[in-house]
C-alpha positions as CSV (number, residue, x, y, z in Angstrom):
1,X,6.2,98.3,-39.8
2,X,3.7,98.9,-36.9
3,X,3.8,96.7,-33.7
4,X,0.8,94.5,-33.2
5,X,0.1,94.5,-29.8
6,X,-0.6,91.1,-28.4
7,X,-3.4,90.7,-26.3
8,X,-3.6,87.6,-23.3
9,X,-5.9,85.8,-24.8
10,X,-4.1,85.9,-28.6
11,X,-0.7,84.7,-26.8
12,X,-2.3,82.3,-24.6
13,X,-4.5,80.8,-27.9
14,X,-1.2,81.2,-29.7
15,X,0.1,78.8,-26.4
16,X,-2.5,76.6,-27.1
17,X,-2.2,75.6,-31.1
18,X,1.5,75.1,-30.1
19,X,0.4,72.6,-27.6
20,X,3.1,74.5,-25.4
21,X,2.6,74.9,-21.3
22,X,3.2,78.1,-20.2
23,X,7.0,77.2,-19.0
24,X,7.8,76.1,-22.2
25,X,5.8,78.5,-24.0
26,X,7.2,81.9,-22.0
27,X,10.7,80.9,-21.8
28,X,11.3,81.8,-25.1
29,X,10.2,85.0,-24.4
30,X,12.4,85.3,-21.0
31,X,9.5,85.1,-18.9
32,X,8.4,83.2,-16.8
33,X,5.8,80.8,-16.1
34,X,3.8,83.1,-13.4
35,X,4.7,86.4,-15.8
36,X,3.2,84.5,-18.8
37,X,0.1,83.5,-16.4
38,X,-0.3,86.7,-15.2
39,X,0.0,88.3,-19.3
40,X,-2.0,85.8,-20.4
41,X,-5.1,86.3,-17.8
42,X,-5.0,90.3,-18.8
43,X,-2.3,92.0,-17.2
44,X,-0.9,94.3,-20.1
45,X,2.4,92.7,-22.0
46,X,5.1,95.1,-21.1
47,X,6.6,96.3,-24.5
48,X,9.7,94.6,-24.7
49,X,7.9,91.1,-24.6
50,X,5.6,92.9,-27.4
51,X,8.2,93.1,-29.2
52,X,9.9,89.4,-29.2
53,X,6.4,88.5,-29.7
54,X,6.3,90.1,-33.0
55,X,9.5,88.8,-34.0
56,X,8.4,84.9,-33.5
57,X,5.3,85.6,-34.8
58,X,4.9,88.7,-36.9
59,X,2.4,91.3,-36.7
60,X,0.9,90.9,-40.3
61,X,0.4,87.4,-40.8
62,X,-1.7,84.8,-39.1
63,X,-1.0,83.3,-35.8
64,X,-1.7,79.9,-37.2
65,X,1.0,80.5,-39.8
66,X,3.0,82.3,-37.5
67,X,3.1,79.3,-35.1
68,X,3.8,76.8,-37.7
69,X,6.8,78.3,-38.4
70,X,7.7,78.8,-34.6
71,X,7.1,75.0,-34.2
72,X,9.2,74.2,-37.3
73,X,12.5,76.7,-36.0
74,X,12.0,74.9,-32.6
75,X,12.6,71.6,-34.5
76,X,15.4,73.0,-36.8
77,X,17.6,74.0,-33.9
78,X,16.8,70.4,-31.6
């Protein structure tokens, strides 16, 4: 399977739907919050974070399914 390579504005409109804040949004990823700023206003997401990105999310599917399920195994595991 091909990595889809997440741009700052996907992840940070990604950020959004989930009605995350950066903090909570990038810790998941091991980032932080300035990282995640700096990703999400265009620095290039190094490919590590790529590729936890695409294991929360996928690289085939939609984001907005993608984050429905992200939101649901966040509420599994509370």
């Amino acid at each position: 399977m091909k990595l889809k390579l997440y741009t700052g504005s996907e992840v940070r409109e990604l950020r959004q739907k989930l009605r995350l804040n950066q903090a909570e949004f990038w810790a998941h990823f091991h980032t932080t919050q300035s990282g995640g700023s700096r990703y999400e206003s265009g620095r290039e997401i190094p490919r590590p974070v790529q590729v936890l990105l695409n294991i929360a999310f996928g690289s085939e599917v939609s984001m907005v399914t993608a984050a429905d399920g992200f939101c649901r195994r966040d509420d599994q595991a509370a």
